[in-house]
N, C-alpha and C positions, 0 to 999 in steps of 0.2 A: 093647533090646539095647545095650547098655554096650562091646560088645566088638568092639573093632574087630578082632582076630586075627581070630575067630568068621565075621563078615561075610566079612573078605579070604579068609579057607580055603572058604568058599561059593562065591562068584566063583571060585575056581583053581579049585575041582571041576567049577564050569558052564564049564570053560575060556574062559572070558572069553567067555562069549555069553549072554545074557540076551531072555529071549522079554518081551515087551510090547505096550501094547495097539497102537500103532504099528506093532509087528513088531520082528525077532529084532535086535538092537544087539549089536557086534562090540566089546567094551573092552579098549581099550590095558590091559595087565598094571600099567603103570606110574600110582600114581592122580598128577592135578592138584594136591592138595590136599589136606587135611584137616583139620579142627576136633572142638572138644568133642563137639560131637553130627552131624557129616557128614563124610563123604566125595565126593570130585570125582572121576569120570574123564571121559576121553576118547573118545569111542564112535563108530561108524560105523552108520549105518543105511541099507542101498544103498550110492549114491554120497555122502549125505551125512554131513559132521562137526559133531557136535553134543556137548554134556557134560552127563553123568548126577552127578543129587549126590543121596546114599541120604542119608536122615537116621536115624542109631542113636540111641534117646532112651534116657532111664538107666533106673529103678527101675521094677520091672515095675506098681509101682500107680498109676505116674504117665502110663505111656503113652499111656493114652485121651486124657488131658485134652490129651497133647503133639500127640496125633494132630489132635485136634479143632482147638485152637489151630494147627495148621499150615495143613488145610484151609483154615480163615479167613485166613489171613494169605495165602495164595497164590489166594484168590477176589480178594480188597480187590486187592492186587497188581493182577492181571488188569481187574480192573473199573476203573481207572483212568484217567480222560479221555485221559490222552497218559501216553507210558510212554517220552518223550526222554532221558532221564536215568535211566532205570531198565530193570536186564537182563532181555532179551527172553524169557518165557516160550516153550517150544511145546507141552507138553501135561503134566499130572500124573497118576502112576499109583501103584498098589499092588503092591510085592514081597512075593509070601510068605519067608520064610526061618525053617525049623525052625519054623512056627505060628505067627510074629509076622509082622505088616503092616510094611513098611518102607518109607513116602514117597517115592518119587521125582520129582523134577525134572529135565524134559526139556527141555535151555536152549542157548541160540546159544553157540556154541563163539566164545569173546573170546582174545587174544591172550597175556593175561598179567594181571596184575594192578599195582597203582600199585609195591607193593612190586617189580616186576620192572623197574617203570619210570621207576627213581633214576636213570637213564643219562642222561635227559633235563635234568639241574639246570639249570635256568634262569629269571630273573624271568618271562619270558612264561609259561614252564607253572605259576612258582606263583601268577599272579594266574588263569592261565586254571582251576585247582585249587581255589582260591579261590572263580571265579564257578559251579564248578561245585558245587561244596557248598553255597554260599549257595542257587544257586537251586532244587536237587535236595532239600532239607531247608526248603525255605520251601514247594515244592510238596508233599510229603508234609504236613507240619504241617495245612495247609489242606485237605488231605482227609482230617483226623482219623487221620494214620498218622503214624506215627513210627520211627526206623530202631534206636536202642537202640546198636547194635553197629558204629559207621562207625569203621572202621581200613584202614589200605594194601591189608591181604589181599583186602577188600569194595568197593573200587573197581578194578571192572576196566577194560581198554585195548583196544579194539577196534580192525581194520585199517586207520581213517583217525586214531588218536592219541587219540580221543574216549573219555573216561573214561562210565561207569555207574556204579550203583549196586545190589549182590547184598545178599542178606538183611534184607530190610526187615520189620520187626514189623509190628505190626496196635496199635488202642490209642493213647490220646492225652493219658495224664496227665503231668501239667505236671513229674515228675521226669523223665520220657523227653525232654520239651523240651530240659528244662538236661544230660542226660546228651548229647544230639546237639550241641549249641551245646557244650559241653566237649570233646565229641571231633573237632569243628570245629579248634578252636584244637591240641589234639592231631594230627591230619594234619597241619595245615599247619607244626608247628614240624618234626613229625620229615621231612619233605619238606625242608626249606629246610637242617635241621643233623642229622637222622639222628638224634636221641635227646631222645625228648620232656622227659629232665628237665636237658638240657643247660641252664647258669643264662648263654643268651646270648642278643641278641638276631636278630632277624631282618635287622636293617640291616645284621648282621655282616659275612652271607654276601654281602644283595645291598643295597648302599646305596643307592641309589632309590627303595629300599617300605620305607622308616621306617613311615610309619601304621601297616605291617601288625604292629609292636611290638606297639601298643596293642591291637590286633584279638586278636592270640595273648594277650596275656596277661588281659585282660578276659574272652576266652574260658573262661580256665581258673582262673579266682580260685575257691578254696576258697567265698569268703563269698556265696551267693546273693543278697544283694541287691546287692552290686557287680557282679557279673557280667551280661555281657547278658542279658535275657529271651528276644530273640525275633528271628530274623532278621531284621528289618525294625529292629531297633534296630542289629545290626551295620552293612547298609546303609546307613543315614541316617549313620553316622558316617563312613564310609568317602567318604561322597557329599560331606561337611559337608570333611574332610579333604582330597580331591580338586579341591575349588574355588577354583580361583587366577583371578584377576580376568588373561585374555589380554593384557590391555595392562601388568600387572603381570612378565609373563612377557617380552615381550616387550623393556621399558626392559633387565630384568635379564641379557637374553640380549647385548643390544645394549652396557650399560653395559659388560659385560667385555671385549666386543671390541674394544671403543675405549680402554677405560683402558689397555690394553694395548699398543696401535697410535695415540696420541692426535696421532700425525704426519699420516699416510694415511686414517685413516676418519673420517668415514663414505667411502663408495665402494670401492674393493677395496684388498686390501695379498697381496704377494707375501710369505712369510717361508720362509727359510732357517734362521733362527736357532734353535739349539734350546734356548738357555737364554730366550729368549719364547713358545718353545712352550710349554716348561715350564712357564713362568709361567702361560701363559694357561690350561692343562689344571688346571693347580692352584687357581686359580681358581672354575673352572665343578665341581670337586672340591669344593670348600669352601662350595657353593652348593646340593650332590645334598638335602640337608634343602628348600629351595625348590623344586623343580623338579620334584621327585621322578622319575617318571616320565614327563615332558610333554617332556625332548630325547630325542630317534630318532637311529641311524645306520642308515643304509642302503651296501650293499654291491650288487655286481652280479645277489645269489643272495637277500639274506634284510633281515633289518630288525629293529633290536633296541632295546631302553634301554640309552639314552647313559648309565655311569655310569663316568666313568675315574677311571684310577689309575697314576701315576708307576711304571714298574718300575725295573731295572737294565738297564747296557749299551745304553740307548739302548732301550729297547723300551717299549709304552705297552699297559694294557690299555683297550679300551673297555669291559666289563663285569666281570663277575667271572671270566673266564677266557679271551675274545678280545683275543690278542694281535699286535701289529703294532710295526713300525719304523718309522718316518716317516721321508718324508725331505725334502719339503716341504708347507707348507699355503696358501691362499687362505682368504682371508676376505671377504666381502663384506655390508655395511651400506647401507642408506637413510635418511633421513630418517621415512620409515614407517616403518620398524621388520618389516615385512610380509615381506620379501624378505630376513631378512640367514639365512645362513649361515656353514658352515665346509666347504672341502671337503681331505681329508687324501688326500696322494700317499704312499703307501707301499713300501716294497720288496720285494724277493725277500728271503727269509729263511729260512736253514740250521735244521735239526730239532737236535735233543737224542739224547744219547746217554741210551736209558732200558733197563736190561738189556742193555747191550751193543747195542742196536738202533736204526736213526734213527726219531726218530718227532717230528709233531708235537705231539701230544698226550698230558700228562704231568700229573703233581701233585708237588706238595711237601709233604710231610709233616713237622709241628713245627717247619714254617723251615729243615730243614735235611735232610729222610731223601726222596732223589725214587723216586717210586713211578709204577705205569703209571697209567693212566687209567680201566683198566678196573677196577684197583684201590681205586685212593679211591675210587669208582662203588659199587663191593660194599661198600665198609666194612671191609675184609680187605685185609693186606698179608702177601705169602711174605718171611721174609727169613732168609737161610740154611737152609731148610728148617724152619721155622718159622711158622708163622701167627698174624698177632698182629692185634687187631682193634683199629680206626684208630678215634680221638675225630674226629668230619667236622668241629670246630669247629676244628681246629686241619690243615684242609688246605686247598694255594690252588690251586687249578684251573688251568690254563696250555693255550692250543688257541691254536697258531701260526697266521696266516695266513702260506701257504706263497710264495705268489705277487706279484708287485708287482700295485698296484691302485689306485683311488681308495673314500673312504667321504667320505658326505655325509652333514651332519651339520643337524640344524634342530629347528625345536619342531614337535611332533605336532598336525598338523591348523589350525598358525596359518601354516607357509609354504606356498604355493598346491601347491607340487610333492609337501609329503608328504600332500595330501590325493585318497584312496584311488584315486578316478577320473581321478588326474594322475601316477600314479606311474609309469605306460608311457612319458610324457615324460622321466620321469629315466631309467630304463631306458635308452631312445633313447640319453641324455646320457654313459651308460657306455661304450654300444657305440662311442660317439665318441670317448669316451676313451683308450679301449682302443687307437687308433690316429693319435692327438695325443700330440703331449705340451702337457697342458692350459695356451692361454694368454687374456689378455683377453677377445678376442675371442670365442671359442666361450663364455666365461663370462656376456658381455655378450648374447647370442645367448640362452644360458637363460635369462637374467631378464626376458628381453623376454617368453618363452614364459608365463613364470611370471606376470607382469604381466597377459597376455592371459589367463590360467585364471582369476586373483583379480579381472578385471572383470567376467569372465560370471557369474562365481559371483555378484557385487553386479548383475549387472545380473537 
């Protein structure tokens, strides 16, 4: 059955109730979804919600073999050692409709799918995006299955953010390799710039994950023997790329902050000044190729890659869309190198006028057309009753923080405070903040703490 009218005018006759071997399922009017050969809805059975996906297959001589092949790929599925990365089956059945068999899948109702879940642009979800494709197509591979068809609509978002994997083939010939590894580099560009043959790179959007250039575009080389083979070759590069000698990180972390302050450090420096702030941001900027990913900020709520950028009127982003005022900073250096920081006091700061509305979260379009947030998001902008659809490589994200605050700034996992089991101490260190105005003293105070975590840790 080719015909998806055909089907939908079936379901509206069965008014949206379908008997099964489960029992009788209640489908929202409205489907989820739909592709070449299925349909998605939304069902109730009792009190529970779950989604029904019918598979319509084409040419009547070909159904058996479509049937057959599906069966298999939804046993292999199922029979799976661990099925972490891959969407939860609960039982497979047969619809009749007009004398034809129509496959059913009876599956956990997920949230939405990646394409739903642009909202989230940030390096964290595209390396988290990243470690999930790598690892979800390295585990199939290895059980002699392959996914064939990995695009945004086939990874969905379940209630704690955690992505899956729907429609997985059966089969393991070495074209399905390089079609998965191709569509690897394919998610992850349209995720970072929204249009897979956009000719930009991915340091565009997020300057910290330069590597992952090479990763995308390796990915997607026309020429087979340049391109990767096998997951395990993406990884090793990624691993080979990701390996900065700590003490490497550390002189370079340390060199900036002194060339810059070469009065006062090592030991702390107070700075007002914001043509050194400048400097010093601009700096640790011209250095995001080294670093990559290995400076953190931490804020009182969350924890992100440090990758700044100089704006206007005094305003600074820490990544590609966290923005803030300074309005002074501390630094503090050692002789180790183990303990230095940056910690930035920030201000209260006014929203934007976007649609005539205060908000603080906005975008800019082509440098110069501001749009909501929700907009650059979708890829659609209204303008004068108009819908016009946005190039993403040519918008800059802007999410004010609204409140005055402090952000700590250090290398991942080499100051004792950003490591994982010590970060309740900073935590502590905010709430203190929060009703200080930070001086010496309580600074001297954390690094004693911090001293005490990095000797237990060696002890």
């Amino acid at each position: 059955m080719n015909n998806r009218y055909v089907f939908e005018e079936f379901v509206k006759a069965e008014k949206y109730r379908l008997s099964l071997g489960l029992g009788d399922f209640v489908l929202e009017p409205m489907p989820l979804g739909c592709g070449e050969n299925g349909i998605v809805y939304k069902a109730r059975l009792n009190d529970a919600e779950v989604a029904l996906k019918f598979f319509l297959f084409g040419e009547r001589n070909s159904r058996q073999d479509c049937l057959d092949n599906f069966k298999k790929e939804f046993f292999s599925v199922s029979l799976l050692e661990t099925r972490r990365n891959i969407v939860q089956y609960i039982d497979y059945d047969v619809l009749e409709v007009k004398g034809e068999q129509i496959p059913v899948l009876v599956m956990k109702l997920y949230k939405g799918s990646l394409k739903d879940y642009c909202s989230s642009l940030s390096p964290e979800v595209f390396v988290k995006l990243f470690r999930f494709l790598t690892d979800s197509v390295q585990f199939l591979h290895s059980m002699g299955l392959s996914h064939r068809n990995i695009k945004p609509q086939n990874i969905l978002v379940d209630n704690h953010n955690e992505f899956v994997l729907t429609d997985v083939a059966i089969g393991n010939p070495e074209k399905a390799i390089n079609d998965d590894i191709y569509a690897i580099g394919e998610v992850l560009k349209w995720y970072a710039l929204g249009d897979v043959n956009a000719d930009v790179q991915i340091s565009n959007v997020f300057p910290g994950l330069k590597m992952y250039d090479e990763v995308v575009e390796r990915c997607m080389l026309p020429d087979n023997e340049n391109r990767f083979h096998t997951i395990d070759e993406i990884l090793a590069y990624v691993e080979m790329q990701k390996e900065r000698d700590p003490k490497e990180l550390m002189q370079e972390f340390s060199l900036i902050c002194r060339k810059n302050f070469p009065k006062e450090l090592p030991e702390f420096v107070h700075c007002t000044d914001h043509k050194k702030m400048a400097k010093l941001f601009s700096n640790f900027t011209q250095k995001m190729d080294f670093f990559g990913n290995h400076i953190i900020y931490f804020t009182d709520v969350e924890r992100k890659v440090f990758s700044p950028q100089i704006g206007k009127n005094g305003f600074y982003k820490l990544d590609n869309a966290t923005e803030i005022k300074i309005l002074d900073i501390w630094i503090h250096c050692d002789y180790s190198m183990q303990n230095d920081y940056i910690l930035i006091h920030h201000a209260n700061t006014l929203p934007e006028k976007v649609n005539g509305k205060d908000s603080y979260k906005w975008a800019i379009y082509d440098k110069k057309m501001i749009i909501t947030w929700t907009e650059a998001m979708n890829g659609y902008a209204e303008i004068d009753g108009d819908i016009i659809a946005l190039d993403k490589t040519k918008i800059e994200f802007f999410n004010r923080i609204p409140r005055e605050g402090y952000i700590f700034i250090a290398l991942n996992q080499l100051h004792s405070l950003t490591f994982p089991a010590n970060i309740g101490t900073l935590r502590d260190y905010f709430f203190r903040f929060s009703f200080n105005y930070v001086n010496r003293n309580i600074l001297e105070d954390m690094n004693n703490l911090a001293r005490q975590h990095l000797a237990a840790v060696k002890g």
